[in-house]
DOZA-731295 format. One record per residue (C-alpha): residue in one letter; y, x, z. Coordinates in pm, whole numbers, plus 50000, padded with zeros to 5 digits. Layout:
<rs>
AYXZ/...
</rs>
This chain:
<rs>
X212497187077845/X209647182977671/X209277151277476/X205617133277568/X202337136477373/X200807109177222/X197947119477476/X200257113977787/X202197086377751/X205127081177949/X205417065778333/X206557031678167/X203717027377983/X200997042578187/X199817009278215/X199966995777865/X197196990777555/X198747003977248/X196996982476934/X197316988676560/X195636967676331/X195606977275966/X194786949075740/X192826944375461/X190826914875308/X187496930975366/X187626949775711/X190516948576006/X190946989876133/X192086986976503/X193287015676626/X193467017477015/X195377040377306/X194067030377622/X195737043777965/X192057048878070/X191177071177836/X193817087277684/X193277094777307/X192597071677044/X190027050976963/X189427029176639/X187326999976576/X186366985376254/X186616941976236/X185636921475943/X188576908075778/X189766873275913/X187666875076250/X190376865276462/X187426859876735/X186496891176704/X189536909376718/X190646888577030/X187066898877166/X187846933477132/X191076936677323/X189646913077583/X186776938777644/X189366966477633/X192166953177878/X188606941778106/X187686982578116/X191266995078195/X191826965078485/X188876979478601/X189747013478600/X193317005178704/X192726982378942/X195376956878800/X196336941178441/X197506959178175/X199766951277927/X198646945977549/X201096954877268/X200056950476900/X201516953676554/X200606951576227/X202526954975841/X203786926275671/X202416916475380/X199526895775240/X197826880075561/X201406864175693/X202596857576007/X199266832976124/X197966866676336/X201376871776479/X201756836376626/X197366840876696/X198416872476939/X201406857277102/X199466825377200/X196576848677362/X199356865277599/X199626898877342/X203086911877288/X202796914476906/X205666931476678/X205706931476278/X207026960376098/X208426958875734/X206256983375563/X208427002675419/X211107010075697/X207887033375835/X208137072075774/X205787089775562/X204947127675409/X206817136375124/X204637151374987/X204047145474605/X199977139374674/X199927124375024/X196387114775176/X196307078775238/X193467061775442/X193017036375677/X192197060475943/X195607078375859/X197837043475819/X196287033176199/X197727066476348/X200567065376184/X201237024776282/X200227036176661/X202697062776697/X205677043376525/X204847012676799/X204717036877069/X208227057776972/X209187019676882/X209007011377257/X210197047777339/X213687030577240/X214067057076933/X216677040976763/X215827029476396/X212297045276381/X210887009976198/X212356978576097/X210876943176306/X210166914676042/X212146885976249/X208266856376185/X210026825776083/X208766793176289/X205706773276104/X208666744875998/X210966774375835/X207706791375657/X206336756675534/X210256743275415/X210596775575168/X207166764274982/X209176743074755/X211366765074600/X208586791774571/X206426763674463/X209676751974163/X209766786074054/X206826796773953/X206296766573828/X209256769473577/X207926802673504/X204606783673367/X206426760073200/X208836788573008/X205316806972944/X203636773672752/X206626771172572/X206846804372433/X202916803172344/X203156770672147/X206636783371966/X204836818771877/X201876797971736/X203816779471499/X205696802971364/X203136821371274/X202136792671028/X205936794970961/X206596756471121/X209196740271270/X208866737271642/X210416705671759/X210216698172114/X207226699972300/X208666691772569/X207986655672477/X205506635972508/X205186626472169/X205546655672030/X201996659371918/X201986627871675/X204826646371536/X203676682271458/X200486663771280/X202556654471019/X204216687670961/X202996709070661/X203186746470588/X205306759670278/X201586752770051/X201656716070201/X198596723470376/X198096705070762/X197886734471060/X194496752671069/X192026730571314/X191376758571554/X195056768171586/X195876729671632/X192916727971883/X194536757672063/X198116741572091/X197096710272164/X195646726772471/X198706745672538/X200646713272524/X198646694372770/X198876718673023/X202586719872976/X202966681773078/X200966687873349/X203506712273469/X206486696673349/X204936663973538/X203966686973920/X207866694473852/X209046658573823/X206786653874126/X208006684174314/X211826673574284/X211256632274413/X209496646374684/X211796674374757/X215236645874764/X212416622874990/X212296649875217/X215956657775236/X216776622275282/X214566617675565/X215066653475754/X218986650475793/X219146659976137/X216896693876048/X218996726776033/X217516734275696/X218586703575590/X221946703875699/X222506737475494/X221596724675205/X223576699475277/X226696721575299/X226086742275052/X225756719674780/X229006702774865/X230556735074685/X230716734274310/X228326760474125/X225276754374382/X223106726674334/X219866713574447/X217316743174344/X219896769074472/X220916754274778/X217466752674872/X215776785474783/X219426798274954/X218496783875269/X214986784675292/X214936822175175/X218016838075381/X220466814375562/X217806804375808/X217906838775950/X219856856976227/X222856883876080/X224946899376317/X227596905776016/X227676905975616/X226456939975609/X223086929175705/X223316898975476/X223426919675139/X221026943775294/X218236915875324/X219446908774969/X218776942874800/X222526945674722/X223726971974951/X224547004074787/X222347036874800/X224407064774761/X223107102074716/X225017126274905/X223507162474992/X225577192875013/X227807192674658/X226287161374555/X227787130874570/X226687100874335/X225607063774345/X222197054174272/X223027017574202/X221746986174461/X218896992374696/X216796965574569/X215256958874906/X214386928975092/X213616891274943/X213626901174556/X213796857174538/X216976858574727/X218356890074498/X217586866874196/X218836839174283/X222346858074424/X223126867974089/X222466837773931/X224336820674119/X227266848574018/X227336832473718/X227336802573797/X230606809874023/X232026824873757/X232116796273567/X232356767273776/X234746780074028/X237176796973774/X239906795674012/X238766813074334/X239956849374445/X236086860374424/X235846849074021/X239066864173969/X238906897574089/X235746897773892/X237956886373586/X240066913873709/X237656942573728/X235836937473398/X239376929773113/X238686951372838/X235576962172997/X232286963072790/X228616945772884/X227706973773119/X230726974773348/X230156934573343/X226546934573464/X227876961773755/X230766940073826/X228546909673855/X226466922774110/X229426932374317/X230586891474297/X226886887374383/X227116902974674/X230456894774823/X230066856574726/X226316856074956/X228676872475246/X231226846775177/X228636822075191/X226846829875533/X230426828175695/X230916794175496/X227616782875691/X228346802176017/X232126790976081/X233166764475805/X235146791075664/X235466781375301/X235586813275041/X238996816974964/X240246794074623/X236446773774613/X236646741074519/X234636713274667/X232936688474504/X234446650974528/
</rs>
């Protein structure tokens, strides 16, 4: 039997809008297959006209009810990525089954020197909706859009870590500058810390040239202001646990930090970033986390190509440091010592492997701690 075209669709959907909108921040491409007409069509939106967009497919489903003689269906989708999941929840509330596919789960040419265009990306997001509802098996991957509550609880850890990274960067700039006039750094961390380096003197005696003491004394105050947005960040983070005990989130965080080696930050980005999510089983758990293997195997070859470093890079992160962390703070449980098994006598490299394993295994163990109370086997809870 010959499979259908993408110029006659099947009975099912003989009554159905097919809508792909590619995204960008200047213009929206919408690329249409109408029942009525048969072939695609593509419109061009400027970028952020929701109004418009909703405009369009209003005008579209108004011509093929008319044609018809009764009310299609509208399906939609669009990539993941910079624009979020506001048009997603936009779509649903105007009665438009919308789907959101991870952008790279979708098939593409091989080719060494693909063409790439907007024109080409609609097509290509049009056909993978329509096999999509087809019921192909695994021809795209469906971004499961968090609630508003779950998107706007992660914004604090996202929020704490890049504001750490700031903090590290300031740090770094002021230490760099002084050495260069071959000074002690101190800690400018502190608030006084100024008053102090004023008194320092190079090996000749001589104060710190004005402009480079201009320059760090700029550097400095922007660290405080960072180091005083984190101080903020954290009271307001422990307000909003105290208050929000009844909230799933919450009560994650809750469990999680009642296990030694995860505190606060970690129990947080944990939750916020994977836990609040649906897995069937642990496979999909370190899948989301980029820690599933990738192995090559064609014909006689047969080799590993390390983790797949998909999914929340965050999560990945934080998964290993918090490997460590195990490692050392729950010395006794079967996960840290098969680790301490694998790697006697082993050298760094066999270590950093090893620890990615743990990683792995100990966010599996976790999500069943969460799911069924099930604590990992040997972990110690806090008193």
């Amino acid at each position: 039997m010959q499979a259908p075209t993408i110029g006659t669709p099947t009975a099912a959907y003989s009554d159905t809008i097919f809508v792909a909108i590619e995204l960008s921040q200047k213009t929206w491409l919408v690329t249409v297959h109408s029942p009525d007409l048969g072939r695609m069509s593509r419109y061009k939106v400027e970028g952020g006209d929701h109004a418009g967009l909703l405009a369009l497919i209003a005008k579209i489903r108004a011509r093929v009810a008319q044609k018809l003689g009764s009310e299609p269906r509208v399906v939609s989708c669009y990539e993941a990525g910079y624009d979020g999941f506001w048009l997603h929840r936009l779509l649903v509330t105007a009665g438009i089954e919308n789907f959101v596919f991870d952008p790279a789960s979708i098939a593409v040419e091989q080719r060494s020197r693909r063409a790439k265009t907007d024109r080409i990306d609609g097509e290509l997001l049009l056909r993978t909706l329509m096999a999509h509802l087809r019921g192909e098996p695994r021809v795209v991957r469906i971004v499961r859009v968090p609630t508003v509550e779950q998107e706007d609880a992660r914004r604090v850890s996202r929020e704490r870590d890049r504001l750490v990274t700031e903090q590290t960067a300031h740090t770094n700039r002021i230490k760099a500058l002084l050495r260069l006039s071959g000074l002690k750094v101190g800690n400018p961390r502190h608030r006084k810390w100024l008053t102090w380096l004023e008194q320092q003197r190079d090996w000749q005696g001589h104060p710190l040239p004005p402009h480079v003491l201009a320059e760090i004394k700029r550097e400095h105050s922007r660290l405080i202001l960072v180091r005083e947005q984190l101080a903020t960040l954290e009271k307001s983070q422990a307000a909003a646990q105290g208050s929000a005990a009844g909230e799933p989130l919450a009560k994650q965080q809750a469990q999680l930090q009642q296990l030694k080696a995860l505190g606060p930050a970690l129990a947080t980005t944990l939750s916020g970033e994977l836990f609040y999510k649906d897995f069937s089983n642990g496979r999909q758990v370190g899948s989301y986390c980029g820690l599933a293997p990738s192995p090559w195997r064609s014909g006689g070859i047969d080799r590993e190509q390390g983790i797949s470093k998909a999914g929340n890079a965050r999560v990945r992160q934080k998964a290993i440091e918090l490997a460590w962390l195990w490692r050392r703070h729950q010395p006794d449980s079967a996960l840290s010592r098969e680790f301490e098994r694998r790697v006697l006598n082993a050298g760094k490299r066999a270590r950093r492997i090893a620890i990615v394993a743990l990683a792995r295994k100990l966010i599996v163990a976790l999500w069943r701690y969460l799911q069924t109370g099930l604590v990992p086997t040997g972990a110690v809870m806090k008193a």
